[in-house]
C-alpha positions in Angstrom: 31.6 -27.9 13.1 30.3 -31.0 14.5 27.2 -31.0 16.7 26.2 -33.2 19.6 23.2 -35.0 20.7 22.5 -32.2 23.4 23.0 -29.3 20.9 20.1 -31.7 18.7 18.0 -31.6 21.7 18.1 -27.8 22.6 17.6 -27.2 18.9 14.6 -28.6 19.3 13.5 -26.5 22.2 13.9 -23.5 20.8 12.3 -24.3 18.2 9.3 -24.7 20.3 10.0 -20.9 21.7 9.8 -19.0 18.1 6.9 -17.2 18.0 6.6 -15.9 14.2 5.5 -19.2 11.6 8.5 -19.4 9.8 6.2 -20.9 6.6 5.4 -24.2 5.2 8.2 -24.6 2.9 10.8 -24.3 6.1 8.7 -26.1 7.9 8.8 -29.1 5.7 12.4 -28.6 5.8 12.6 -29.0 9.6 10.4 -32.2 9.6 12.6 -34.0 6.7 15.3 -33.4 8.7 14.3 -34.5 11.9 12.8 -37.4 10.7 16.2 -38.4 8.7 18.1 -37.4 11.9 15.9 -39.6 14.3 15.1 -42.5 11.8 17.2 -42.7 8.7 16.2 -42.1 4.9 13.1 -42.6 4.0 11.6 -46.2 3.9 8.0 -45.7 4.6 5.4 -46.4 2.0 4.1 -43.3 0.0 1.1 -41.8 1.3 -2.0 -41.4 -1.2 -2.5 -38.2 -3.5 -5.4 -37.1 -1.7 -3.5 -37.3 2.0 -1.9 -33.8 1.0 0.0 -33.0 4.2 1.5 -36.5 4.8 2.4 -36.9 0.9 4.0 -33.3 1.4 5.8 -34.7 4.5 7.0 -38.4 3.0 8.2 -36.0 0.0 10.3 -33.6 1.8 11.9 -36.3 3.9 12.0 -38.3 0.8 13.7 -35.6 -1.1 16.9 -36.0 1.8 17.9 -38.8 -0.5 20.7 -40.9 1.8 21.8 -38.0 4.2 23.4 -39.5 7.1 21.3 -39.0 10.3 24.7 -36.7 11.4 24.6 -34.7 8.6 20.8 -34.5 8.7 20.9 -33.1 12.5 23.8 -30.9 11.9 21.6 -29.5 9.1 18.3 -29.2 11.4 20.7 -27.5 14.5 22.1 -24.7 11.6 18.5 -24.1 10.1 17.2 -23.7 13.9 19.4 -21.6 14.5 19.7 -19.4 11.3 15.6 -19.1 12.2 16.5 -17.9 16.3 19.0 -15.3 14.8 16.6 -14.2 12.4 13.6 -13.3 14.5 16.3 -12.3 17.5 18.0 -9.2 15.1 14.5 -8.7 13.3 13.0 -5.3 13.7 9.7 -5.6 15.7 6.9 -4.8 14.3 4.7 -2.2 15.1 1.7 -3.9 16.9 -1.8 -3.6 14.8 -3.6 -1.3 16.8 -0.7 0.4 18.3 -0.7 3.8 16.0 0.2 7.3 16.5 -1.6 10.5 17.0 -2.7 13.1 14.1 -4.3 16.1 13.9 -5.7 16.0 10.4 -6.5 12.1 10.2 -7.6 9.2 12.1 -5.7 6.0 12.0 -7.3 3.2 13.9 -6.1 -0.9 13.1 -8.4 -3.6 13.2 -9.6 -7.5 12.1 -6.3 -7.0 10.2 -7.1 -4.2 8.2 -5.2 -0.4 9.1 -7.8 2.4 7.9 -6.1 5.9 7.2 -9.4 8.6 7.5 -8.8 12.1 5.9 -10.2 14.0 9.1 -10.9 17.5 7.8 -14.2 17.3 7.2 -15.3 21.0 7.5 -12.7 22.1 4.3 -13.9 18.9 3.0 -10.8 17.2 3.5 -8.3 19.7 1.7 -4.9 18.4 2.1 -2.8 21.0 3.8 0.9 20.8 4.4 0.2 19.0 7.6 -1.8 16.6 6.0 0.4 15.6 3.4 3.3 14.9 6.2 1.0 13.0 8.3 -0.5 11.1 5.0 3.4 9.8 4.7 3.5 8.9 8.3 0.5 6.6 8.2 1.8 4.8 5.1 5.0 4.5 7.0 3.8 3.0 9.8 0.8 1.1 8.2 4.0 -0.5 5.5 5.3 -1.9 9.2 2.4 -3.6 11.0 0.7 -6.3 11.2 -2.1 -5.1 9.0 -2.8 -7.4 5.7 -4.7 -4.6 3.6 -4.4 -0.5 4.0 -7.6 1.6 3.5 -7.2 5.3 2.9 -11.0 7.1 2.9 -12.6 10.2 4.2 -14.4 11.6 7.0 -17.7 13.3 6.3 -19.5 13.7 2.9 -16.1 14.0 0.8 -13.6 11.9 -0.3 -10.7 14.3 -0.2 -11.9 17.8 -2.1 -7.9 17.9 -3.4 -4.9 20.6 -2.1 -6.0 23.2 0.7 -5.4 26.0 -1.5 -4.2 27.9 1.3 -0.9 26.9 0.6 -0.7 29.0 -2.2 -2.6 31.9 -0.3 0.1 32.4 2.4 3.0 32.4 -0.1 4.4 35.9 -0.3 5.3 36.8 -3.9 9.3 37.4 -2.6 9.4 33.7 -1.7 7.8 32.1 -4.9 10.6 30.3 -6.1 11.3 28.4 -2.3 8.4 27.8 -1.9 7.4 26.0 -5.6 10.8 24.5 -4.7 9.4 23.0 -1.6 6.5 22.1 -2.2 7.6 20.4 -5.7 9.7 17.9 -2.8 7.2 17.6 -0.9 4.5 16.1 -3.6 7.4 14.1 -5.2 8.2 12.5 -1.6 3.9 12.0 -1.5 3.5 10.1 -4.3 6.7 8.2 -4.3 5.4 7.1 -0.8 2.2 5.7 -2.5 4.4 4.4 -5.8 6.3 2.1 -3.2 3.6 1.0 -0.9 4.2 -2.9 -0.4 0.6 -4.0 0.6 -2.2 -3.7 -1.0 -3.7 -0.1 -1.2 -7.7 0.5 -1.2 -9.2 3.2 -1.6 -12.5 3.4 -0.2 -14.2 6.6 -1.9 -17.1 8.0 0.1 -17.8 11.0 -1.6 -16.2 13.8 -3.7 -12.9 13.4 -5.1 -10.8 16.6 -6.1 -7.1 17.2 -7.5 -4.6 15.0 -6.0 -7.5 12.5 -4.2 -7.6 11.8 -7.6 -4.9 11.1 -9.3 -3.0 8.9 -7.3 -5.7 6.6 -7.8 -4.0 5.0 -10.3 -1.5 3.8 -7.6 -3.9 1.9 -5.9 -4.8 -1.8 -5.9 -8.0 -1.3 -6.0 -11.0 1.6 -5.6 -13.8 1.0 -4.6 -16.6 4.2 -4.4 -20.2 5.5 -3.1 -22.6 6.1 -6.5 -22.4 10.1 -4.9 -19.0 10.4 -5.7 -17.5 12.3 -8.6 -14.0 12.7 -9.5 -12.4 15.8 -10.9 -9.2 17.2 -11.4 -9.9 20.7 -13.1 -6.1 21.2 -13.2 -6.0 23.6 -16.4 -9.0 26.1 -14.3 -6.0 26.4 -12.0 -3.2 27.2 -14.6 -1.4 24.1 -13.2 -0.3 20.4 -14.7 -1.2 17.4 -13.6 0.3 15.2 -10.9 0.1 11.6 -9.1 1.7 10.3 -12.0 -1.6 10.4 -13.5 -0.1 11.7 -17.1 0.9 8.2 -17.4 -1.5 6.1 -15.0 -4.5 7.5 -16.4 -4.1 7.1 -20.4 -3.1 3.6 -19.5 -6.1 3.1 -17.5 -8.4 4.5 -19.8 -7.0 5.4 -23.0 -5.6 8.7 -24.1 -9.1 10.8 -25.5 -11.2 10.1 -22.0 -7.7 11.1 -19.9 -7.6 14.2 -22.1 -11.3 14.8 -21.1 -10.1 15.0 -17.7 -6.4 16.5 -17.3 -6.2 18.9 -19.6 -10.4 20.1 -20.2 -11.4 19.2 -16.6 -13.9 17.2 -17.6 -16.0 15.6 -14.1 -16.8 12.2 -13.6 -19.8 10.5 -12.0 -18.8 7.1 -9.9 -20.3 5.1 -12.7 -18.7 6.4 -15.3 -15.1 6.2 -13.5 -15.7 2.6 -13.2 -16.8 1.9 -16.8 -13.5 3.8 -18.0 -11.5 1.5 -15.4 -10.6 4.2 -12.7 -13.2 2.6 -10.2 -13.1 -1.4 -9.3 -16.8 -1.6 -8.1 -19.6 1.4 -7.8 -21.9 0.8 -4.5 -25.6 2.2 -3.5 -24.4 4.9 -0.7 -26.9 3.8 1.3 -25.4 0.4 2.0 -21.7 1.6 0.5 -20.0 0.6 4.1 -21.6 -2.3 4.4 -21.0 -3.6 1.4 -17.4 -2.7 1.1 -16.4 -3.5 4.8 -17.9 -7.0 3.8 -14.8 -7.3 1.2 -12.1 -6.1 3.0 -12.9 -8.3 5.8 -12.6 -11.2 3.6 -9.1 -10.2 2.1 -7.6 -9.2 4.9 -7.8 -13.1 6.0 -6.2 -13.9 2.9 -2.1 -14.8 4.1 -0.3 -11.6 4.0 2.7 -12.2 2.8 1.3 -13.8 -0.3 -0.3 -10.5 -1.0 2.2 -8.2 -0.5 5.0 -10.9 -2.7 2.1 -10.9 -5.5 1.5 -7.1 -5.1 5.2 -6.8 -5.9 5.2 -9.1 -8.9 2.1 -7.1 -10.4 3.3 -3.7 -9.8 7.4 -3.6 -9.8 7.9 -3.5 -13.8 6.4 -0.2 -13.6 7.8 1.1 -10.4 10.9 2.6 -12.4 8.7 4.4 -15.1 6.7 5.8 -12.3 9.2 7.3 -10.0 10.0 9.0 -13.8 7.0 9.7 -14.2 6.4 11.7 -11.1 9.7 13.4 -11.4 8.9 14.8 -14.3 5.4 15.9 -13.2 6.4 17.9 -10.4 9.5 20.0 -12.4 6.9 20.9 -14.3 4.5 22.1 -11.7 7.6 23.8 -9.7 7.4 25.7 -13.0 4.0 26.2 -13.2 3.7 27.6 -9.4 5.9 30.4 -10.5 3.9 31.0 -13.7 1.8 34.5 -13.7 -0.8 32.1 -15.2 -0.7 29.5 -12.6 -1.0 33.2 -10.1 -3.2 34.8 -11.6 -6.0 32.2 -11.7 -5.4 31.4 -7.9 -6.4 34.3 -7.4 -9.5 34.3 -9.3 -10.5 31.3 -7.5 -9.8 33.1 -4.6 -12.3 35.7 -5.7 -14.7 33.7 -7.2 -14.6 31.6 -3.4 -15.6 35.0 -1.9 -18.8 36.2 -3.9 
């Protein structure tokens, strides 16, 4: 298809109209070519090694060899319009700040950062059913916006104190099996949510950290935690197994004997111990915990965002298959540990115990 001189020249306007930065690689691109289009190959003299911007320009245009100035502006008028066509059919994004309304959490957006509060904080943030689907929501949303980094922390003096055991209380022993069915896709569908989470994940700890809170912390980027938190995951008191892929991240993490200590003999962590066994990133005062942590995330989330989430990918996708496994595996097993008389029976003794 041959171009004209007017198709050149509206090229060039609408270029002016894109509004997303199509990058620095494309935007080389786009110089070189205009310049070979307006002026012929390259003749001008190199610019020095320090200049960087002008010897990055003089080498893209450079690069364009003896392209004719036709074939040079028929190749700026196609990648123009390849970039029009692009942001036309694009998906918007949901603006940061824009987010919807939950009843167990607060979402709010801001200096480039989406925060995700647990917001149960008189059953000290228990996840209950509702939770977990809104939980899955946020990360949809937050995976969508304009945000750079995603912060998941709680409101009040816990963390998260791990599954609202009240899921299990309004079970009635005829429906059993549906409901371990159900609830075995619902915590698959959680944790694969977190598993395939393309920005980076923090997790700002402020307190207490039970059951699930837990053990997805291995799927996190980083986590960062209040000296007055503690991290359990008394799975075996419970008659269950554990979950978050945990089995897997936390062995890894820590090696196999202080994972034991925790998933199978409930052992409790203090902050500073999760962070010398490489659960934690960084352990702060609580008295200047926000401060201090706020501080960080501030300062990543002017980092360029698309380099973050490319390098999150390159970190973490060797492992993605082995985790989806992973928490496969853990939650047939729990479906089979929900139905257990053991896994029953001490319910209900917590239940009990709850009540003296």
């Amino acid at each position: 298809m041959q171009f004209s001189q007017e198709d050149f020249e509206k090229a060039k306007d609408q270029l002016k109209l894109l509004k997303e930065d199509p990058g620095n690689e494309v935007k080389l691109n786009l110089y070189a070519l205009f310049k070979q289009a307006t002026e012929g190959p390259c003749n001008t003299t190199k610019p020095g090694m320090l200049d960087f911007v002008n010897k990055a320009k003089w080498d893209a245009w450079k690069s364009l060899g003896n392209l004719s100035q036709d074939g040079a502006r028929q190749k700026y008028i196609e990648l123009v319009s390849s970039l029009v066509s692009a942001e036309s059919s694009k998906v918007k994004e949901t603006p940061l700040g824009s987010k919807s309304v939950y009843e167990t959490l607060e979402v709010t957006a801001k200096d480039n950062i989406t925060q995700i509060m647990l917001n149960r904080p008189k059953v000290k943030n228990a996840i209950n059913v509702k939770m977990y689907n809104e939980i899955m929501e946020a990360l949809e949303e937050a995976a969508k916006d304009n945000s750079v980094v995603v912060v998941l922390t709680g409101n009040g003096d816990y963390y998260c104190s791990g599954n609202d055991l009240n899921n299990f209380a309004n079970v009635s022993p005829t429906a059993v099996q549906e409901g371990a069915e159900k609830g075995a896709v619902l915590l698959k569908d959680f944790v694969n949510h977190f598993i395939d989470f393309p920005k980076p994940l923090i997790a700002v700890v402020n307190g207490p950290a039970v059951g699930i809170a837990v053990t997805i912390l291995g799927l996190f980027d980083i986590v960062y935690a209040s000296d007055r938190a503690t991290f359990h995951t008394p799975f075996s008191n419970l008659g269950q197994t554990p979950e978050g892929c945990s089995s897997y991240t936390f062995p890894k993490i820590m090696g196999v004997s202080k994972a034991t200590e925790m998933l199978l003999f409930n052992k409790k962590l203090t902050a500073a111990e999760a962070c010398a066994q490489g659960l934690v990133t960084n352990v702060f005062p609580d008295n200047t915990f926000q401060k201090e942590v706020w501080a960080r995330l501030k300062t990543y989330a002017n980092l360029p965002r698309n380099s973050l989430a490319i390098s999150k990918q390159l970190i973490r996708s060797m492992e993605k298959e082995k985790l989806h496994e992973v928490n496969a595996q853990e939650c047939e097993r729990l479906k089979e540990r929900w139905q257990s008389d053991e896994c029953m029976n001490a319910v209900i003794n917590f239940f009990q115990r709850s009540k003296l």
